[in-house]
C-alpha positions in Angstrom: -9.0 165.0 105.3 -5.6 163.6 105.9 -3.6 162.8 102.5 -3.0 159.4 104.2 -6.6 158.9 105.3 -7.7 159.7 101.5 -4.8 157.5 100.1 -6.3 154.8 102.4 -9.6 155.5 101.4 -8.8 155.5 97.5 -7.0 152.3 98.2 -9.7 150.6 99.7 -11.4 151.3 96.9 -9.5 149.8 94.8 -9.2 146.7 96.2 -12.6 146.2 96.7 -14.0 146.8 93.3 -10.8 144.5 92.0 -12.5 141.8 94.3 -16.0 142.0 92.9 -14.4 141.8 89.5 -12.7 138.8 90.2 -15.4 136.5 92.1 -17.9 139.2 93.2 -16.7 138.8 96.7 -16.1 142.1 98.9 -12.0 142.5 99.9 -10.8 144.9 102.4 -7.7 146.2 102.3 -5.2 145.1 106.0 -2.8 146.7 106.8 0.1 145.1 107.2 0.1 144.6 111.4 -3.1 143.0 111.3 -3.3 139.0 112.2 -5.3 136.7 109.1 -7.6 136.2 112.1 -8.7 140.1 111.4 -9.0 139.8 108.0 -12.6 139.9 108.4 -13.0 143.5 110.3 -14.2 146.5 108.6 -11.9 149.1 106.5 -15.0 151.7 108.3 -14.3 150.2 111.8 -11.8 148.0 113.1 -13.8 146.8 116.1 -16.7 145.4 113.6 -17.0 143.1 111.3 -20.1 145.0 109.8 -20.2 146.3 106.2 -23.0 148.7 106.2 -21.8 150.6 103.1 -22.7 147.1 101.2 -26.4 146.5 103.2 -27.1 148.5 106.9 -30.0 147.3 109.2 -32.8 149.7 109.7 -34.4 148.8 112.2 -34.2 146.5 115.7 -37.2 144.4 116.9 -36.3 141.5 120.1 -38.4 139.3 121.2 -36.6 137.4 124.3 -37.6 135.6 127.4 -34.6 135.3 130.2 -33.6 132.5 132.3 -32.1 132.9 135.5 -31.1 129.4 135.9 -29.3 129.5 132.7 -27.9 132.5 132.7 -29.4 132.9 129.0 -31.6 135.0 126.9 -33.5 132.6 124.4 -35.9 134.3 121.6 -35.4 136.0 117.9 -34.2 139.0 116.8 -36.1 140.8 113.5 -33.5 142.9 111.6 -34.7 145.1 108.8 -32.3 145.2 106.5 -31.4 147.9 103.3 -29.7 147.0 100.5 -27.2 149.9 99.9 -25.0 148.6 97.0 -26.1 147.5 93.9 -25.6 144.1 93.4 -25.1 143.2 97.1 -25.8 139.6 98.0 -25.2 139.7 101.5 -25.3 141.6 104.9 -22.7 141.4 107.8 -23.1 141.3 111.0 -21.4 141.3 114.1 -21.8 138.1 116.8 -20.3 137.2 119.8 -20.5 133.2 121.4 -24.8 132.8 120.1 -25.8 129.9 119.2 -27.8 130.6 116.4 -30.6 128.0 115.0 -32.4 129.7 112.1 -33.0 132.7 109.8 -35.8 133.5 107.8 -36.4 136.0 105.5 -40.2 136.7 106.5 -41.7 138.0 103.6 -40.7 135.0 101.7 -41.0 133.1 104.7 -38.1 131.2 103.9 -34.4 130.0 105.5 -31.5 132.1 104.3 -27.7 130.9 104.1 -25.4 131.9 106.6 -22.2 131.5 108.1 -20.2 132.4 111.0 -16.5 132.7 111.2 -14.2 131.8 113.7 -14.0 133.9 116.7 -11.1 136.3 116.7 -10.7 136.9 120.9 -12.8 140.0 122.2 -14.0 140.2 119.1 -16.5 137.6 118.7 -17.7 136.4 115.2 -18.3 137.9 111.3 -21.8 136.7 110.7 -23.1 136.7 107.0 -26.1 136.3 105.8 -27.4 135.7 102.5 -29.6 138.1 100.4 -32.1 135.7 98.8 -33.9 138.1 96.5 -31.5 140.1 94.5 -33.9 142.2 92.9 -35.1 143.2 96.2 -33.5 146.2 98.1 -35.4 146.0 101.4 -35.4 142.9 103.7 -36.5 141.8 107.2 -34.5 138.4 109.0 -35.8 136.8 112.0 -32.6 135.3 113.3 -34.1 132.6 116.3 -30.6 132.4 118.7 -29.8 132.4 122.5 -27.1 134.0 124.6 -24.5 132.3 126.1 -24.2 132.2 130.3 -20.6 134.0 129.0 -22.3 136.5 127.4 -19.5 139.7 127.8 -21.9 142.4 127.8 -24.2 140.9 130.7 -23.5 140.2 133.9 -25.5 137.7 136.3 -26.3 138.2 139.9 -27.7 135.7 142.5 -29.9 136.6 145.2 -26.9 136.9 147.5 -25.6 139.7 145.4 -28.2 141.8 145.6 -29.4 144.4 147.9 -32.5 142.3 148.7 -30.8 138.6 148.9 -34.1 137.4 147.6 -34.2 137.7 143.9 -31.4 137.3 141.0 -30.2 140.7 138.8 -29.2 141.0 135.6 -27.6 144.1 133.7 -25.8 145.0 131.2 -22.6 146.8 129.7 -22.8 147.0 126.0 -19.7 150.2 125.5 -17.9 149.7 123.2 -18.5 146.1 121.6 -20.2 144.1 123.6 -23.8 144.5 121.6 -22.9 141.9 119.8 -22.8 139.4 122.7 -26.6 140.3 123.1 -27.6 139.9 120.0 -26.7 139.8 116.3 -26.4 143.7 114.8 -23.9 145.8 113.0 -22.4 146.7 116.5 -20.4 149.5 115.5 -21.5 153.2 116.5 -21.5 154.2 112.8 -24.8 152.3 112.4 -27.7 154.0 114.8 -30.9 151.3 114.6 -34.8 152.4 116.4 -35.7 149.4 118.0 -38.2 147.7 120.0 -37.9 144.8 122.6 -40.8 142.3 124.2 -39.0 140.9 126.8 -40.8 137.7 129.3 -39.3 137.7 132.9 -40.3 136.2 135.8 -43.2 137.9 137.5 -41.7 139.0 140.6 -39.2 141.3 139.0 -39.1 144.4 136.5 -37.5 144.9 133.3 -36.0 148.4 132.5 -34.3 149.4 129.1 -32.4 152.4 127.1 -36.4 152.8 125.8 -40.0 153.9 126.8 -41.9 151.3 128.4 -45.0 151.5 126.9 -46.8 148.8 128.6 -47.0 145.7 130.5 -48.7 142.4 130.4 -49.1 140.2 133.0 -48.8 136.4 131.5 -49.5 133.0 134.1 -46.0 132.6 134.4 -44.5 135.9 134.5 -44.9 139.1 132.8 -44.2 140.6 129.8 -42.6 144.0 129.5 -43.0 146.2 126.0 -40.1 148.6 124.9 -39.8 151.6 122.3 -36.9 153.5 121.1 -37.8 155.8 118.1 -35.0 158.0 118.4 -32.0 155.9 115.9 -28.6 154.7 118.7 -26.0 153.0 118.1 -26.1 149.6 119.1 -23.9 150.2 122.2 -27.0 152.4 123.8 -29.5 149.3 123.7 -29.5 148.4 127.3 -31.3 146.2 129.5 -31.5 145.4 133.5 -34.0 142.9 135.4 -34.8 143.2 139.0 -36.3 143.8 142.3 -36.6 147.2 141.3 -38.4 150.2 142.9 -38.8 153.6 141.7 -39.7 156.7 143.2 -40.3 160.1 140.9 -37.9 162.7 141.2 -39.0 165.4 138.5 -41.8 165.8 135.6 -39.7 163.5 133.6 -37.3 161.6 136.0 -38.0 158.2 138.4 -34.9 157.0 139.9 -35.5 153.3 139.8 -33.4 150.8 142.5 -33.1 147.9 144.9 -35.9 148.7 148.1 -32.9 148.7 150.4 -31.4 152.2 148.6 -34.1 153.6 146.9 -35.2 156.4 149.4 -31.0 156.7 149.9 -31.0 157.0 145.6 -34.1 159.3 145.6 -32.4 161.7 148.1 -28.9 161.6 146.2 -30.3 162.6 143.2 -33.2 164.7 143.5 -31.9 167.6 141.8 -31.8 165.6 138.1 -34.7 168.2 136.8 -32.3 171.4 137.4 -29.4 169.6 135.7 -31.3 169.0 132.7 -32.8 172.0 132.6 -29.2 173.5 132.4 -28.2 171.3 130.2 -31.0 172.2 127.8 -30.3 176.0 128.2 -26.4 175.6 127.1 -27.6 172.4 124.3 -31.0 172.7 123.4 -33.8 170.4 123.5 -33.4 167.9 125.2 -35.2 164.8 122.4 -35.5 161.7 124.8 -38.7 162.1 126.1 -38.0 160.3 129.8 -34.7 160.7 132.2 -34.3 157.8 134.7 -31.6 156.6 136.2 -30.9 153.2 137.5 -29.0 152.6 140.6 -26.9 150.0 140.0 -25.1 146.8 142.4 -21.9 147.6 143.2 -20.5 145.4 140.4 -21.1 147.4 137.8 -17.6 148.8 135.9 -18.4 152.4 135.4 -19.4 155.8 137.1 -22.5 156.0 135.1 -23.4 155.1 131.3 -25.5 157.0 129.4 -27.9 154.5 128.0 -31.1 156.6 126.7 -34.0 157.3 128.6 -31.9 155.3 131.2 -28.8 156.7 133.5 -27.3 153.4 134.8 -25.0 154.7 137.6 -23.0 153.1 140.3 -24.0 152.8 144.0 -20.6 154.4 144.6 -22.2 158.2 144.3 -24.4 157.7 146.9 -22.0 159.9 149.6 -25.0 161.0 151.6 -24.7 165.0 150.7 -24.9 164.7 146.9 -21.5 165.7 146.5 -20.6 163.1 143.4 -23.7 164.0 141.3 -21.4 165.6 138.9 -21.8 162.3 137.2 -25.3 162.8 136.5 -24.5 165.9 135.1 -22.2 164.2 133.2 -24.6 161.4 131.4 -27.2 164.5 131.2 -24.9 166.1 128.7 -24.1 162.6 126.9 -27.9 163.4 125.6 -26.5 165.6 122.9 -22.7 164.9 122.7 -22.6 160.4 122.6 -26.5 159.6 122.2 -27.5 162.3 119.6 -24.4 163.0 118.0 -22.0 160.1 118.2 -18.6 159.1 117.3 -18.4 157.2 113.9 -16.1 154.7 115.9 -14.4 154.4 118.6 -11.4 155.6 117.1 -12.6 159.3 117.7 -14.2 158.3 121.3 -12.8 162.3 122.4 -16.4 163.3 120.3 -18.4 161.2 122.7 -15.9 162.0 125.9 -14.2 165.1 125.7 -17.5 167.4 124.2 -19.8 165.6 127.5 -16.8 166.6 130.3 -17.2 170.2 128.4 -20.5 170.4 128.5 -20.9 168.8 131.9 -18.2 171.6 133.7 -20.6 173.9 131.8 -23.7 172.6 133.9 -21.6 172.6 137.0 -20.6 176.1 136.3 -24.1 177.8 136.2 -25.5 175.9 139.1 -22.5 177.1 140.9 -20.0 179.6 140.2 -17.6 179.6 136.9 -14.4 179.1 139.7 -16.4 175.8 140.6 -15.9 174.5 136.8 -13.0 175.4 136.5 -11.7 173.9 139.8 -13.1 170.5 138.3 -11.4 171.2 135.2 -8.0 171.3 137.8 -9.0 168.1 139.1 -9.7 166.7 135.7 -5.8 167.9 135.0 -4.4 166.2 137.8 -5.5 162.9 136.8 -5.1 163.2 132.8 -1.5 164.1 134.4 -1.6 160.7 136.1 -3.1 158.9 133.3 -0.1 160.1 130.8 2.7 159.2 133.3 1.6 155.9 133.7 0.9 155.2 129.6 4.1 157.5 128.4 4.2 161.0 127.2 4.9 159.0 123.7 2.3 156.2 123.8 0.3 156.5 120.6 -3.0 156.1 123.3 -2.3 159.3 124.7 -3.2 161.1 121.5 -6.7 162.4 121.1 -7.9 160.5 117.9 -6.0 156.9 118.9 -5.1 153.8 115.6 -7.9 150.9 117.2 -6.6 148.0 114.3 -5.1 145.7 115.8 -6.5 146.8 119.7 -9.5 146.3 121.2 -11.3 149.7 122.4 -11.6 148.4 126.1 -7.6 147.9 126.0 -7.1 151.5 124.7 -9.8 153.3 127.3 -8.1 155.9 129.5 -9.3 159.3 130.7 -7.1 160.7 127.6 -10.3 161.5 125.5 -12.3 162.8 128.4 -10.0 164.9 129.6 -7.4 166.3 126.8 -10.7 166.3 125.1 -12.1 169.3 127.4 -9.1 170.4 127.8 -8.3 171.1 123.0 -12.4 172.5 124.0 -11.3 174.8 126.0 -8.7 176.2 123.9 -10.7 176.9 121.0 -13.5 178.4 123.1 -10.9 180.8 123.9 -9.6 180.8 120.1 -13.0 181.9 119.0 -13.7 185.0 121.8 -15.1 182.9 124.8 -18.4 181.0 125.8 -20.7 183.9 124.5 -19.2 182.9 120.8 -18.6 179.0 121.4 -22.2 178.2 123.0 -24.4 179.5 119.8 -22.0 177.4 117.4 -22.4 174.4 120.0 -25.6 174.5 119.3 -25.8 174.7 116.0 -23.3 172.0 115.8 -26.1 169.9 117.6 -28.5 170.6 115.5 -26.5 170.2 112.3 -25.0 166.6 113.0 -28.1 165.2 115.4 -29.1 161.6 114.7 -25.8 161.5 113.0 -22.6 159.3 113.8 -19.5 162.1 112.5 -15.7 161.4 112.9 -13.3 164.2 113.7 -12.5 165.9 110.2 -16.4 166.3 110.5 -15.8 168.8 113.3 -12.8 170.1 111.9 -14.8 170.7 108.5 -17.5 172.3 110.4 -16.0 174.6 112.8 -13.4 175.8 110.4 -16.4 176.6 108.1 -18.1 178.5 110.6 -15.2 180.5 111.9 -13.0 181.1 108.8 -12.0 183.2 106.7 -10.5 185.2 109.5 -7.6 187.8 109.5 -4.8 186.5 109.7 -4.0 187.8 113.3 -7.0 185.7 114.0 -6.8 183.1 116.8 -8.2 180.7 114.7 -5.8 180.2 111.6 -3.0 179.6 114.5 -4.5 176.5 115.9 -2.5 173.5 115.3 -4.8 170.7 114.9 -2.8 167.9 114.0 -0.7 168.6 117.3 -3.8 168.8 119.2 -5.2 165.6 117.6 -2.1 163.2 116.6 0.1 165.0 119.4 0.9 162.4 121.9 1.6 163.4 125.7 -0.2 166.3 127.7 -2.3 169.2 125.8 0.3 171.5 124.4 -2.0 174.1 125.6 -2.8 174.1 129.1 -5.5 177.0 130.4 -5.2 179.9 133.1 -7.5 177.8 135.4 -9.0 180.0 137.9 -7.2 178.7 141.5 -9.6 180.8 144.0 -11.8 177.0 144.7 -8.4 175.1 145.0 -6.4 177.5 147.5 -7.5 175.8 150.4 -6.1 172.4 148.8 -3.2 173.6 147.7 -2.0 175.6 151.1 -3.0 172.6 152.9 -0.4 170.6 150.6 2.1 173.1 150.7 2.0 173.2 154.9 2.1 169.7 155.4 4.5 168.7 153.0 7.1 171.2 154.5 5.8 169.7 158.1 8.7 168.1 159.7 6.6 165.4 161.6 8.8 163.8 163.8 9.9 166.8 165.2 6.8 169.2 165.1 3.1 169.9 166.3 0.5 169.2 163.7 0.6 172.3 162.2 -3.3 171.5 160.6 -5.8 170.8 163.2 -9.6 169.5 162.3 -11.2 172.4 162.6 -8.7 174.7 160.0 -10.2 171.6 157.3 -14.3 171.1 158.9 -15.6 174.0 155.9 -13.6 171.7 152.7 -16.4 170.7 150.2 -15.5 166.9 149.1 -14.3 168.2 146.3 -11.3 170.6 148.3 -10.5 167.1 149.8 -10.4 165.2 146.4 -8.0 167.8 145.1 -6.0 168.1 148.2 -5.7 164.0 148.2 -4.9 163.9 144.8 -2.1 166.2 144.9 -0.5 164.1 148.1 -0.9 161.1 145.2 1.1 163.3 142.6 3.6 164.5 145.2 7.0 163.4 144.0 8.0 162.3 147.3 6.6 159.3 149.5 5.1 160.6 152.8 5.5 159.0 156.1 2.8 157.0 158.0 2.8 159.1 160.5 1.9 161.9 158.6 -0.6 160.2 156.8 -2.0 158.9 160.2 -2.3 162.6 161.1 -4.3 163.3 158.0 -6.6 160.8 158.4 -7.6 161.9 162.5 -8.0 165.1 161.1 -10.4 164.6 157.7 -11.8 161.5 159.9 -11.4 159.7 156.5 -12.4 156.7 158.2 -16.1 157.7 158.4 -16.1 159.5 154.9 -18.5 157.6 152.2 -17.3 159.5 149.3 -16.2 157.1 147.2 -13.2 159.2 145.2 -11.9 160.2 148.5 -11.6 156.5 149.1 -10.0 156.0 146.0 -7.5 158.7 146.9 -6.4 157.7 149.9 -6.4 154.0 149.8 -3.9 154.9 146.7 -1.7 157.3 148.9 -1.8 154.4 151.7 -0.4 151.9 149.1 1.8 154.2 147.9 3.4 154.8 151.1 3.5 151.0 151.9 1.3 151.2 155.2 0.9 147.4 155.2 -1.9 147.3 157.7 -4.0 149.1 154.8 -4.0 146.1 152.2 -6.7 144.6 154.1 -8.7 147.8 153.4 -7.8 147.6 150.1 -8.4 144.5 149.4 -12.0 144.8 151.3 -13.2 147.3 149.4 -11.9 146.1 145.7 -14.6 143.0 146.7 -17.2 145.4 147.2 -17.1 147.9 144.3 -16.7 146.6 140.7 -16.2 150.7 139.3 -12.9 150.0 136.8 -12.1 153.6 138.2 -11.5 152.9 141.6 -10.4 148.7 140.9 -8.0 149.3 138.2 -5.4 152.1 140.0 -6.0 149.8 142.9 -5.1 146.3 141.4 -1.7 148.3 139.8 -0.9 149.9 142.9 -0.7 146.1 145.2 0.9 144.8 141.5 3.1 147.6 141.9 4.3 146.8 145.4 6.2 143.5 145.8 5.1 143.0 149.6 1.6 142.9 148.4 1.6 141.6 144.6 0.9 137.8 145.4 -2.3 139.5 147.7 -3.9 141.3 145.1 -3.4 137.9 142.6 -4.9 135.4 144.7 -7.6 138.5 145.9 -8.4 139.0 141.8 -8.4 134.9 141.7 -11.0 134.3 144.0 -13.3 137.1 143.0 -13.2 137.3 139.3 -16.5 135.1 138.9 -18.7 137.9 140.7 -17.3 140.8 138.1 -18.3 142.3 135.3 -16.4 140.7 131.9 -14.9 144.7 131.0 -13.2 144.8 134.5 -12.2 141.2 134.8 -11.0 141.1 131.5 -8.6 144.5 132.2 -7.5 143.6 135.4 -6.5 140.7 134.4 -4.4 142.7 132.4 -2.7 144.9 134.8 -2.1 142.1 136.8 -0.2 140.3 133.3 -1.6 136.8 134.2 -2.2 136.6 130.3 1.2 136.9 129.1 
């Protein structure tokens, strides 16, 4: 541990016990950047409000019923609740715009005290509640409550959204605080809760959540849809989605569930889900969540996938038609262990979730291909943690691996930093240690050790340090820098000998056409030199025309996209990649494309680069505001809410 992390702990402490002393309230030390406003967010985790080291709920049982017209979820909530001080005489919890009516203690069957605080912006509400019985170190409160229509972890569709145009949708998006908007809980991943969930919906659509399903009930109004999750997540994993949903079964333990329009498309796409996990289980071990179904997604939901458990929700973005972006499955496979059954103690040390699952994930990709095939992703994983670090600053704090959240709001700091320098530090002490053949067996026993456990980073340090020291002292091992690695800002100070052999193609292709003098010779690349590129030898290629230092012409990039025919391509990063190039080169004819497609797709990968790009270009900044303007309603709150951002119409 850090001398400044203990003196902060010891500190803490301090304060805390001179608190009680004083009027047996519980103080928390702030530092000194922190607004009054924040005065209420924990020392543990400064995204929650929660205090579990004074009382920490158990255990999660809903009971809801949705409305569509409303836009609300109306019900109770039953939190079991465990008196962890002595002498506690309250719980907090986090809560984001509920309206709250009641709570009852139910085994004296009596109301509690309570109060909520004053909202402090994206982070919603500290709700306390009163511990009645003092004596008493184990208590269950029904809090009765309903969402709001503004709920930031759900997003609404109406019939014309959908797939179908017949029935309304509703998902959610609960990473990293946006539990609490759901429903009153300790919404901080430190916590990890079983739960359960009855949940009414009208009778004509299906409810699916991060759970077993273990049964249905049909009522004369609708149906009622029974959930289970006995394996302890962190609030952030409870998901829900309610639809016009089919399914269709894909492997012993695997249904792919979607709309009817793109189900057989979504079956197709990813009907190789049983051989990923199965890989996944040979490099991690068992795999403990029973089921693994993945949820297809409308287009307006903000991320490539989200590993909710027992339930993949991924974007409608992979489905390219030849299963060339299922890498993102692989990747939510491998959140099984590193996220869902070990998981970061708060968002502070997101790389634990992030950086382990791109690891393990190039791992997958490696066996069911070649070892020149991972490490050709972990090249294109480069190229854009390059990107990522030019546009934040080689010295922003957010480019270091274990990032200072007080004060910032975890969707403000998100950035492929974490994923990528995260693989990246992996990757180095792989090497440190003698290679995979050492690494993999103390990955798993690092699985094992910490499973159903939330961990922060001196946990891993701690850990691996114990299993690989003492060591000589020519050993690898003692020369490993970690605070460079993890409080280093910038690129990884360490970058590895990549093997090239998958990338060649990309990178002669590059090389020729940016020495092609196009105004005064031939194409020197003609279709058929490009027809055996995997998507992935495209992606690359693309990207580094993005990185290029100079701006190429349009009528070289007119030529590039005759010969890739990029105009009937449905691989969505490809898209990304060259819309990006188009707008870099100020082709004005494309900003309609643009513009067209950032209505279409809601992924804050692809909308994001997009929305800075037009900001970026004078010509088309007014474009992309009144674009984000009009369509703001029909996204999701974590991409509005950062776009608006980028765009910096909330300065």
């Amino acid at each position: 541990m850090r001398k400044e992390t203990i003196l902060f702990v010891a500190t803490s402490l301090l304060v805390a016990l001179l608190g009680t002393f004083l009027n047996n309230s519980y103080f928390q030390l702030i530092p000194p950047k922190l607004s009054k406003n924040m005065a209420g967010l924990s020392p543990l985790d400064p995204s929650s409000y929660s205090r579990p080291e004074i009382a920490i709920v158990t255990n999660i049982e809903l009971n809801l019923s949705v409305s569509f017209e409303k836009k609300i979820f109306t019900g109770f909530v039953d939190l079991h609740v465990q008196k962890v001080q002595e002498g506690a005489d309250e719980v907090i919890l986090d809560s984001k715009d509920l309206n709250i009516t009641k709570i009852l203690e139910t085994e004296l069957n009596t109301e509690v005290k309570y109060t909520i605080d004053e909202p402090f912006g994206e982070f919603g509400s500290k709700l306390t509640v009163e511990l009645p019985n003092k004596n008493s170190k184990d208590y269950v409160f029904r809090i009765e409550y309903e969402t709001s229509a503004n709920a930031s972890g759900l997003q609404w569709l109406s019939p014309d959204q959908t797939s179908g145009k017949k029935h309304p949708y509703l998902f959610s998006q609960f990473q990293a605080v946006h539990a609490r908007s759901f429903l009153p809980c300790q919404d901080t991943p430190g916590v990890k809760n079983k739960y359960a969930a009855t949940i009414s919906a009208p009778p004509q659509l299906t409810v699916l959540m991060s759970a077993i399903r273990d049964r249905t009930r049909e009522l004369h109004d609708g149906k009622l849809f029974h959930f289970v999750q006995d394996v302890p997540i962190p609030s952030y994993l409870i998901a829900i989605a309610i639809g016009a949903l089919e399914s269709r079964k894909i492997g012993p333990r695997s249904h792919v569930w979607a709309e009817e329009e793109i189900i057989e498309q979504s079956a197709f796409e990813f009907a190789n889900t049983e051989h990923q996990l199965q890989t996944a289980e040979s490099i991690c071990g068992p795999y403990v969540w029973g089921i693994y179904d993945l949820l297809v997604l409308p287009p307006s939901f903000p991320f490539g996938g989200m590993e909710n458990p027992c339930l993949t929700f991924v974007t409608p973005t992979l489905l390219a038609g030849d299963r060339s972006l299922v890498n993102v499955v692989a990747h939510e496979i491998a959140h099984s262990w590193t996220g869902n059954l070990i998981t970061n103690r708060n968002f502070e040390h997101f790389w634990l979730n992030e950086g382990f699952t791109v690891f393990i994930e190039r791992k997958i990709l490696g066996r069911l291909l070649s070892p020149q095939d991972q490490d050709f992703q972990a090249m294109e994983g480069l190229a854009e943690l390059k990107d990522a670090v030019k546009r934040l600053g080689a010295d922003s704090p957010l480019t270091r691996l274990v990032v200072d959240l007080k004060g910032l709001h975890p969707d403000d700091a998100f950035s492929t930093v974490p994923y990528e320098k995260g693989q990246t530090f992996l990757r180095y002490l792989e090497e440190a240690v003698g290679g995979p053949s050492v690494f993999e067996p103390f990955l798993r026993k690092y699985f094992d050790t910490y499973k159903y456990e939330s961990i922060d980073t001196v946990d891993f340090k701690t850990f691996f340090i114990k299993e690989f020291c003492p060591c000589g002292k020519d050993n690898k091992v003692k020369q490993i820098d970690w605070d460079l690695w993890l409080y280093g800002t910038g690129l990884p100070p360490y970058i590895p000998d990549y093997d090239k052999t998958v990338g060649e193609i990309s990178i002669h292709l590059f090389e020729t056409l940016s020495s092609w003098n196009e105004t005064a010779e031939p194409t020197p690349v003609i279709a058929d030199d490009v027809k055996y590129m995997s998507a992935s030898q495209i992606i690359y290629f693309l990207q580094l025309v993005l990185d290029a230092p100079t701006v190429w012409s349009i009528l070289k990039l007119t030529e590039i996209q005759r010969i890739f025919e990029l105009e009937k391509n449905k691989n969505s990063e490809i898209k990304l990649r060259w819309l990006r190039i188009c707008m870099k080169s100020q082709w004005e004819e494309k900003i309609a494309d643009v513009l067209f497609w950032l209505n279409e797709v809601g992924r804050m990968k692809y909308v994001r680069p997009l929305y800075r790009d037009l900001y970026a270009w004078e010509s088309a900044r007014y474009k992309a505001i009144e674009n984000f303007k009009a369509n703001k309603k029909y996204m999701m709150h974590v991409s509005a809410y950062t776009v608006e951002k980028d765009l910096h119409l909330n300065e």
